[in-house]
Every structure is written in C-alpha cells, then in structure tokens.
C-alpha positions in Angstrom: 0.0 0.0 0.0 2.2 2.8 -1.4 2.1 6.4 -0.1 0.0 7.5 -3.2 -2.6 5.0 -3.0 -3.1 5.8 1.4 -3.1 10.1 -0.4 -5.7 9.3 -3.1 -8.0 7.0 -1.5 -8.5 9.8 1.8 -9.9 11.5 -1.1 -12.6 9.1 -2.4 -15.1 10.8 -0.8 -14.9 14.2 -3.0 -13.8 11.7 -5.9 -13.8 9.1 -7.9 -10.6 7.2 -7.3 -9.3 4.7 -10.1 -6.1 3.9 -10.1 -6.5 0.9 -12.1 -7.3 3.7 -15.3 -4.6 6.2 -14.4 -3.0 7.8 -17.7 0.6 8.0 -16.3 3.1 6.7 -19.2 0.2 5.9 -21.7 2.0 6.6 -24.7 -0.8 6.3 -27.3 -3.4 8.2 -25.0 -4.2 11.8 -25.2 -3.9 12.5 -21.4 -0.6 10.9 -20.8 1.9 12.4 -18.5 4.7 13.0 -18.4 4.2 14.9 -21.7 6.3 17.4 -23.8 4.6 20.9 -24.4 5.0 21.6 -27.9 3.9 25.5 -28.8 3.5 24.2 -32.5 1.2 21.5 -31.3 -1.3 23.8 -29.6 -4.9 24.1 -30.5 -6.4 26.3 -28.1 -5.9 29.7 -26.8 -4.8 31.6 -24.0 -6.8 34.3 -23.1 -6.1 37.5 -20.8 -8.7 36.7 -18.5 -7.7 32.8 -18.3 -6.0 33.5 -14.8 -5.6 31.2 -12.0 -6.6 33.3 -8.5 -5.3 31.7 -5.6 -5.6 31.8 -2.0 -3.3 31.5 0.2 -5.6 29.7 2.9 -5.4 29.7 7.0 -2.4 27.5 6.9 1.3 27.7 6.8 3.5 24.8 6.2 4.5 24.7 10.0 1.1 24.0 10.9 0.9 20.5 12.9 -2.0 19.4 10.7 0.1 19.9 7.5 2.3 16.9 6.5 5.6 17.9 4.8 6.9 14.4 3.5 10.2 13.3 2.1 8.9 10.4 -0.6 11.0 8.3 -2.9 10.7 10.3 -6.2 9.5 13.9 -4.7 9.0 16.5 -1.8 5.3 16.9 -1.0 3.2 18.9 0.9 -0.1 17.7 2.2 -2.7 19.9 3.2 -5.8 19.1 5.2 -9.2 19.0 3.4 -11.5 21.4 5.5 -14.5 22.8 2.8 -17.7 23.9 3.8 -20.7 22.9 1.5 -22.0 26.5 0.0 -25.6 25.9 1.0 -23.8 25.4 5.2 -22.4 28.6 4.8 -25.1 30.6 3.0 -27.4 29.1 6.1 -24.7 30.4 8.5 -25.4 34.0 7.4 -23.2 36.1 8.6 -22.0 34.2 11.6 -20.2 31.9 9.0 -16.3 31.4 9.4 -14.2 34.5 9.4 -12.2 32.0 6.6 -15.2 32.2 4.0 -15.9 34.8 1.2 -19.3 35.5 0.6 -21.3 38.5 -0.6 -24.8 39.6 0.0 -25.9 40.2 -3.7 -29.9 40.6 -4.5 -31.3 37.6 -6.6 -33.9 38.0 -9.6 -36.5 38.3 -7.2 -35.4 41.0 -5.0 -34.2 39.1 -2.2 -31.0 39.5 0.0 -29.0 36.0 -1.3 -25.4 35.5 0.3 -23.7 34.0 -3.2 -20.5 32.0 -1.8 -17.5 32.5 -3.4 -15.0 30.5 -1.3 -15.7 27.6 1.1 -12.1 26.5 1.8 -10.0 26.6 4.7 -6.7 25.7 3.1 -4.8 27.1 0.0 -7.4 27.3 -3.1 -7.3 28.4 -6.6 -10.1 29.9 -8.5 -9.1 27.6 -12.0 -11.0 29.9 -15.2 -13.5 27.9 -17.9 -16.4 27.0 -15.8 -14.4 25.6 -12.8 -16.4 27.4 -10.2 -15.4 29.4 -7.6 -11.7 28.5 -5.2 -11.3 25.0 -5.2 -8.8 23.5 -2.6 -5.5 22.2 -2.9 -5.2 18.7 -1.6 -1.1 18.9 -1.8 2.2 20.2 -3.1 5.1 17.9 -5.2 8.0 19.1 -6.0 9.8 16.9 -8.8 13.7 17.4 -9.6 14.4 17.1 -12.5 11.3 18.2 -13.7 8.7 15.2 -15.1 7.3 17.4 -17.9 9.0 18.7 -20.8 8.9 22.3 -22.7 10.1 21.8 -26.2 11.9 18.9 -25.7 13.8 20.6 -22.2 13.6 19.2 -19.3 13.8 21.6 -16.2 15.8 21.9 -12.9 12.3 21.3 -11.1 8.7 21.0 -11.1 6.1 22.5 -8.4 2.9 20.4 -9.4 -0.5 21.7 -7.3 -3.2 19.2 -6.8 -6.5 20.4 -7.0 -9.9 18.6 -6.5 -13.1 19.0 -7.3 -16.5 17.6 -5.2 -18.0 14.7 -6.7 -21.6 16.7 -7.2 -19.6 19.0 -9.8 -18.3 15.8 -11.7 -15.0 17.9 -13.1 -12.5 16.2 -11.7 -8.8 17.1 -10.2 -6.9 19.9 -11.7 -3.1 20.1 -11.2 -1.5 23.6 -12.2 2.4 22.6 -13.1 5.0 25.2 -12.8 8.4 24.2 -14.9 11.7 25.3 -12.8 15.2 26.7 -14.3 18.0 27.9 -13.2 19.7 31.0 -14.2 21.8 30.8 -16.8 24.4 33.3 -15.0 24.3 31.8 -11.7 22.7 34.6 -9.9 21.2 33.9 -6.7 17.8 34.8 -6.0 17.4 38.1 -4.3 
C-alpha cells in the first residue's frame, strides 16, 4: 500500500478514485503524462482573462496538521481537506467562518441571497472555464528534474498543485504545473 494509493483514496469521498485507469506513461493516449509541451502543437488559446486566483488559505507549512513528507521520487506537501458545502455557509449568514468569502448580492426576485465565493479553509485556486469558484489544494510535489518537458527541455524542477473538485460537480482534479530553471548566470535569488 504505497504512499499515493493511502493520499488518493483519503480523497474518495470528494472523488472518484481509479487507479486501475490512471494515464501516467500511456503513450498512445491523449492525457498521458509525463508529456512534452509543444507550442506548434497547440490548439487552443490563451486568453487574458484565463488567470488562475489563488488563495493562500489559513495554513502555513509549520502548521501541525500539515504533513511535509520526504517520498522516494518527490518532496510533498499535504494539506488538510477542511471545505464547507455553499448551501452550510449561506445558512450560516453572517455568523459563518471568518475564513469564507461571501457577498450579499440581491437575486432576480429581489431578495438579500449571500452567493459564496469561497468555502475553503486551506490554499485554493479559482481555476477559469467553468471551474467554479476556489477549489482546494489537496497537496504540493515538487519533482527534480522536472517530469514534464517544454520543447523537448527538461527543467531543474517542477512544483505540481493538486487540485480537487467535489463529486456533485463531476470535473475532476486539476493540477496547475510550474516548470523550474535555473539561471543561466548563476545569480542567486534576491
């Protein structure tokens, strides 16, 4: 029972947990991983307003409840899953936790709604295209070298944040990768 089976199945109750199906090294699949990024093999489009939000959340990586862990192939940071269901907190009104975001808006009737925004307790991201609002991050690896590729370079490092999505919204479990290098002159970071 490896370390990544006991991390993914705490989760199975936001979602669906297969490893049996998992992409990783799937050569002739379209979701494989590790990949390499090819600009010239890109369909889609960046826009401006495609920006991930994040949030840096009510804990710090020396709180007790987060587990910093030293595992064969990576370093990894595991955060505690604390979200509140939207409908709890719009219940709550505005004794809710000081932690939430939520605004009083007025609905199509005329009525005071509270419209929740974010539920988490923990580092979130807001991920753009129909995502929904901040969803939380589960953990933190960091890779070196890095696992994915740029055109055809490999990188110093990788920071890789786990998202998940709840099972009701069906979307699944981002991950927002961020390729490391270092600098070509040596300079140390100031």
């Amino acid at each position: 029972n490896s370390a990544e089976t006991r991390h993914w199945n705490s989760l199975q109750e936001y979602i669906d947990v297969d490893l049996d199906t998992n992409q990783c090294g799937n050569t002739g699949g379209t979701r494989q991983s590790p990949i390499d990024v090819r600009f010239d093999k890109a369909d889609g489009q960046c826009f401006e307003y495609h920006e991930i939000r994040h949030e840096p959340g009510e804990f710090s990586v020396a709180d007790p409840e987060v587990d910093a862990q030293i595992l064969p192939t990576k370093l990894r940071i595991d955060y505690p899953y604390v979200v509140l269901d939207p409908d709890d907190v719009e219940e709550m009104g505005d004794s809710r936790p000081s932690w939430t975001v939520a605004n009083w808006e007025v609905d199509s009737k005329g009525r005071d709604k509270l419209t929740v925004k974010d539920a988490v307790k923990g580092p979130s991201a807001d991920i753009p295209k129909g995502w929904g609002y901040q969803l939380p991050v589960t953990h933190v690896d960091v890779k070196i070298p890095s696992e994915h590729w740029m055109e055809g370079k490999q990188y110093a490092a990788e920071y890789q944040i786990y998202l998940i999505q709840n099972r009701k919204a069906q979307r699944g479990a981002p991950v927002i990768s961020i390729l490391m290098d270092l600098d070509p002159d040596d300079k140390p970071n100031a």
